[in-house]
C-alpha positions, -999 to 999 in steps of 0.1 A, spaced: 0 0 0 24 26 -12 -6 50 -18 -3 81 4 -36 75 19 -50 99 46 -48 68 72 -25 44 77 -23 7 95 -9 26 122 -36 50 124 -58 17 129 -39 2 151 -39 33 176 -75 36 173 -81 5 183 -57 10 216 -81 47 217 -114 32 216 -106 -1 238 -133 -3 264 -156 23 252 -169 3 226 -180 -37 222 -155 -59 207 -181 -76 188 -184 -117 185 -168 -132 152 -202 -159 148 -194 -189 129 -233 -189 108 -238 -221 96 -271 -218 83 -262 -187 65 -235 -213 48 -259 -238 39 -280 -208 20 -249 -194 3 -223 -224 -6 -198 -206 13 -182 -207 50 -197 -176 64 -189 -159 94 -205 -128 107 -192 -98 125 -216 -84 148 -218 -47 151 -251 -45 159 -245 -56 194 -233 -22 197 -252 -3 223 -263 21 196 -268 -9 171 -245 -1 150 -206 2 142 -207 38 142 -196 39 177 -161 29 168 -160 58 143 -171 86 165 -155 76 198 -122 76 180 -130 114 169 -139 123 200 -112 110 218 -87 132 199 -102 163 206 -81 186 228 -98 202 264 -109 233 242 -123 214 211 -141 192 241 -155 225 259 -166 238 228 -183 209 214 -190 189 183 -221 194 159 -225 161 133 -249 156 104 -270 121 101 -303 107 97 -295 80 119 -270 59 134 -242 80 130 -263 107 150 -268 80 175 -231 71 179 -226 106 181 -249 120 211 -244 86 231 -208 90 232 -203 128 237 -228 128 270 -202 100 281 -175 122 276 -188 155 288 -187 168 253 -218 190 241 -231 177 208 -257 190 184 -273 169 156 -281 183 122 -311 159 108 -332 161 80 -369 176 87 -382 137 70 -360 122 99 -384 94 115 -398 106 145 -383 76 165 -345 82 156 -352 118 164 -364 111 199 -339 81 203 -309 108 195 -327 132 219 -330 108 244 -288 104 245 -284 143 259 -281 162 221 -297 189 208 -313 182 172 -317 209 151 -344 198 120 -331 214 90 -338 202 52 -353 173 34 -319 157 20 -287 150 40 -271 177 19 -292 203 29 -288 193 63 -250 190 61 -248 227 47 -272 240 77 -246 217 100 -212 234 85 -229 271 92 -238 263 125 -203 247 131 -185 278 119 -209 300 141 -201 284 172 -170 272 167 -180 236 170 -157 205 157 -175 192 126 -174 152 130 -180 139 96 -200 106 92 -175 90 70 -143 119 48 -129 119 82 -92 103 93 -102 99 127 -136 84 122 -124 60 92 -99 49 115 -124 33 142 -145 20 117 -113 0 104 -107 -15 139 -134 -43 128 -114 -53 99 -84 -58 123 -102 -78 151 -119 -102 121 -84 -113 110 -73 -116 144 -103 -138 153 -95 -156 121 -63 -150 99 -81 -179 71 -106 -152 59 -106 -150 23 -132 -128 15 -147 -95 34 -178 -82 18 -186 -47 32 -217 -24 28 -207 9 10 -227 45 12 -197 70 18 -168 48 25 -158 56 54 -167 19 68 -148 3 39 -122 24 35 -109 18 67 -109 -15 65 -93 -16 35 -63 -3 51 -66 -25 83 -73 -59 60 -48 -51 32 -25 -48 61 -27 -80 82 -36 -100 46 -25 -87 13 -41 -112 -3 -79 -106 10 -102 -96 -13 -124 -66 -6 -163 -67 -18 -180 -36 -14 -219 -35 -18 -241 -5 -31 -277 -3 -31 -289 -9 -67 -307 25 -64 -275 47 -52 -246 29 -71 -223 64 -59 -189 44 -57 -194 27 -86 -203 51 -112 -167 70 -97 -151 46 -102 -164 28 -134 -166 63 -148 -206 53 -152 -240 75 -149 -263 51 -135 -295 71 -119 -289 79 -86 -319 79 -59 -351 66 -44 -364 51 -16 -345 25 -5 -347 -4 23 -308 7 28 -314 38 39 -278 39 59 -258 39 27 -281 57 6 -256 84 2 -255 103 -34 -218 118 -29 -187 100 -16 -165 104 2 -136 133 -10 -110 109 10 -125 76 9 -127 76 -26 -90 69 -33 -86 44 -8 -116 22 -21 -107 26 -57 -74 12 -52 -82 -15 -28 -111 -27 -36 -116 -56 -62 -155 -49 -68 -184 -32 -59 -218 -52 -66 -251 -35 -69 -281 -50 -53 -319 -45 -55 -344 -41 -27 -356 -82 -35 -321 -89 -23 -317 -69 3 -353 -81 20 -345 -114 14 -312 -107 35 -332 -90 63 -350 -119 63 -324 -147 61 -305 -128 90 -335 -128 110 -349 -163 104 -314 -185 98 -290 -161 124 -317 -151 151 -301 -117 147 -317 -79 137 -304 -65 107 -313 -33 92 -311 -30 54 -277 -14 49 -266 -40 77 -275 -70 60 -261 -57 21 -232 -77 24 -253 -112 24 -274 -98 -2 -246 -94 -21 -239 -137 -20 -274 -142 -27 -268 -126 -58 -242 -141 -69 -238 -172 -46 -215 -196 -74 -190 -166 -65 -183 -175 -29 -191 -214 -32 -163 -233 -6 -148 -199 2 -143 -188 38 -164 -149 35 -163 -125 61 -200 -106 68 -201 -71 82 -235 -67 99 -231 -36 105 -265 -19 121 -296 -29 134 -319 -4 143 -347 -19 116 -383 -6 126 -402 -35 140 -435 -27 120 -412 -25 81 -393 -59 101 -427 -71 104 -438 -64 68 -402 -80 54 -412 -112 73 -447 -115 55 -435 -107 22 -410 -133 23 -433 -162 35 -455 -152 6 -424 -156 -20 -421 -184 -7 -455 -200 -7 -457 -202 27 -487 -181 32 -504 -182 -6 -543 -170 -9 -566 -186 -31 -601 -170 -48 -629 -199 -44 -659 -192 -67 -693 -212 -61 -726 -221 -51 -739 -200 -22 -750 -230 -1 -755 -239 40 -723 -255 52 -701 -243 27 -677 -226 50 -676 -257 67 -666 -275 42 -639 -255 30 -623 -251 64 -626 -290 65 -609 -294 36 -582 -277 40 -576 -289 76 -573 -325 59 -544 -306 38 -530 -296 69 -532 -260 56 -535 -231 87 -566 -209 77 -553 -171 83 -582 -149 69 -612 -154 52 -630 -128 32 -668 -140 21 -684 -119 -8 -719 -122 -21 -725 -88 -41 -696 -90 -68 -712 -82 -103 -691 -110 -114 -701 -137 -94 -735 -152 -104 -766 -140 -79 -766 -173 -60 -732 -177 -63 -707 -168 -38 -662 -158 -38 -644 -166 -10 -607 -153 -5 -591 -182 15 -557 -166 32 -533 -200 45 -504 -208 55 -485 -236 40 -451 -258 39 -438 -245 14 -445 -243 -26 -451 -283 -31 -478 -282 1 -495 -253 -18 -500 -270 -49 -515 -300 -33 -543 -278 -16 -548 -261 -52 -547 -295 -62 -578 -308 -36 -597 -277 -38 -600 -279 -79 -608 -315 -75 -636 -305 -49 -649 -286 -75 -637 -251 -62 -625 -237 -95 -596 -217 -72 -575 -190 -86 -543 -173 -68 -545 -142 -56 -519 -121 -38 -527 -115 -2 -557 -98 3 -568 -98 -26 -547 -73 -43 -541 -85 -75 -546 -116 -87 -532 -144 -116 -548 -178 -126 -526 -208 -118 -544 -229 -149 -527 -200 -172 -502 -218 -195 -464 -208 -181 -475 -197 -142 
């Protein structure tokens, strides 16, 4: 690494000694069912054991641990929509330090009370990060407050590469380290901790398909930038001024994935690891569930990186995924309106050993005969085979059923030709 880099292994290496007891030194979890899904040996760095949920901490302690007694009395002022604000305002009341938080007006009302809650004053300003960053810069320069960057910062990328370093020292037989990117500052120093201790490691940096920042830099590309995203912690439209050089040159790829992936991540984190993941979190296993033939009998280190996921868009993730995979599947019954017929259906599919969820019973549809009847049968199954044998038994009871989406949302007809 002859690059002259803003940080340096050293830089790492005396962060790590700065931020020794003020932050977790997260597990190293061997995830074997995470393995099973992906081909690979996976093992899975937990930084959302944090006690902000998330590896923000590392970054932000660091910073604030170099300040001098006047930077300290004066304060710091940072700019984020979430868990670096977090890391931020918990730290600084630990320290003594007064800290203001510069959040975008669209903020979620729970990260805006949950950074409150840690002793710092939020100011709302803007509807983008950018906006809010400007209004943060003004105030900075007004009060004379240290600006602590959320990722083109020496000090902060120098924490956030202390996870790299305890990874290869939990085990030196990694091969592969797939880390989420927004601004870099997580993967840039990391870069410089990994490339350190293993010169042969590759690096894997993940974007969200809808803000592909690093790699239209770097592949000199103009993909659209923007949208809503389940990755909202590295939905960043700008890198980093300093990280920028440091992932170009270190990095061997950066993949792009979509929102399908990176719920089906959430998920698989949830359901095969027991553990909380927020989107940007769990983009480095998205990432092998893209392309799994990739990592197949390689040892791969994950980066969960964040947690703070809200329960009710957790909640949602869960559903959707049981649906794609047939594990809760809704059927449209069309028949006679006749005594006992509910009965009958409820009977039948308790033969199938399907678990009724919802039923919806409509008479007055104008295209449903006048004594005929719908019924929108909501169950949940085994999985795709079980849910074609109850298709199977209802059409041979003479039930004519169709498959809807949940609901009743939209509908297709498994007797089309292709479905």
């Amino acid at each position: 690494m002859s690059e002259p880099f803003v940080i340096t292994p050293a830089d790492v290496e005396e962060a790590a000694r700065r931020i020794e007891g003020h932050v977790l030194r997260t597990p190293l979890v061997p995830a074997p069912r995470l393995s099973a899904l992906t081909g690979a040996t996976v093992l899975v760095k937990h930084e959302n054991m944090q006690a902000t949920a998330s590896f923000k901490e590392r970054g932000a302690v660091n910073k604030l641990l170099t300040l001098d007694e006047d930077e300290r009395e004066r304060g710091v002022i940072a700019m984020s929509a979430g868990n670096h604000a977090q890391a931020v305002a918990y730290h600084a009341r630990r320290f003594g330090i007064p800290a203001t938080i510069v959040m975008p007006e669209t903020t979620p009302l729970v990260k805006v009370e949950n950074t409150r809650s840690h002793g710092a004053r939020v100011v709302l300003h803007g509807e983008t990060l950018y906006e809010s960053a400007q209004k943060a810069r003004e105030l900075a320069q007004d009060g004379e407050l240290v600006f602590v960057h959320p990722y083109d910062d020496p000090a902060v990328m120098a924490g956030q590469g202390t996870i790299a370093r305890e990874m290869l020292d939990d085990d030196p037989d990694l091969e592969v380290l797939i880390i989420p990117l927004g601004g870099g500052g997580l993967m840039a120093g990391n870069a410089i901790a990994a490339k350190a201790l293993k010169p042969g490691i590759e690096l894997i940096g993940v974007e969200a398909g809808l803000y592909p920042s690093f790699f239209n830099a770097i592949n000199a590309d103009d993909l659209p930038v923007g949208g809503a995203t389940l990755a909202e912690g590295i939905a960043v439209k700008t890198v980093g001024v300093q990280t920028l050089p440091i992932v170009s040159s270190l990095v061997s790829d950066i993949v792009l994935v979509g929102e399908d992936l990176i719920e089906r991540a959430v998920y698989a984190y949830a359901s095969l690891q027991h553990s909380l993941a927020e989107g940007a979190g769990a983009a480095g296993l998205a990432a092998m569930l893209k392309e799994p033939g990739r990592y197949a009998g390689r040892k791969v280190g994950l980066v969960l990186c964040g947690g703070n996921i809200d329960t009710r868009l957790l909640a949602a993730i869960m559903v959707r995924e049981l649906e794609r995979e047939d594990r809760i599947v809704a059927f449209r019954l069309t028949t006679s309106d006749r005594p006992g017929l509910l009965g009958k259906v409820a009977s039948l599919l308790g033969e199938q050993g399907a678990n009724i969820l919802e039923v919806n019973h409509g008479r007055l549809f104008l295209d449903v005969p006048a004594k005929g009847v719908t019924l929108d049968v909501t169950v949940e199954t085994r999985g795709s085979a079980h849910a074609v044998a109850i298709e199977t038994a209802l059409r041979e009871s003479g039930f004519a059923p169709h498959r809807v989406l949940p609901r009743g949302l939209a509908g297709r007809d498994l007797e089309e030709p292709g479905r």
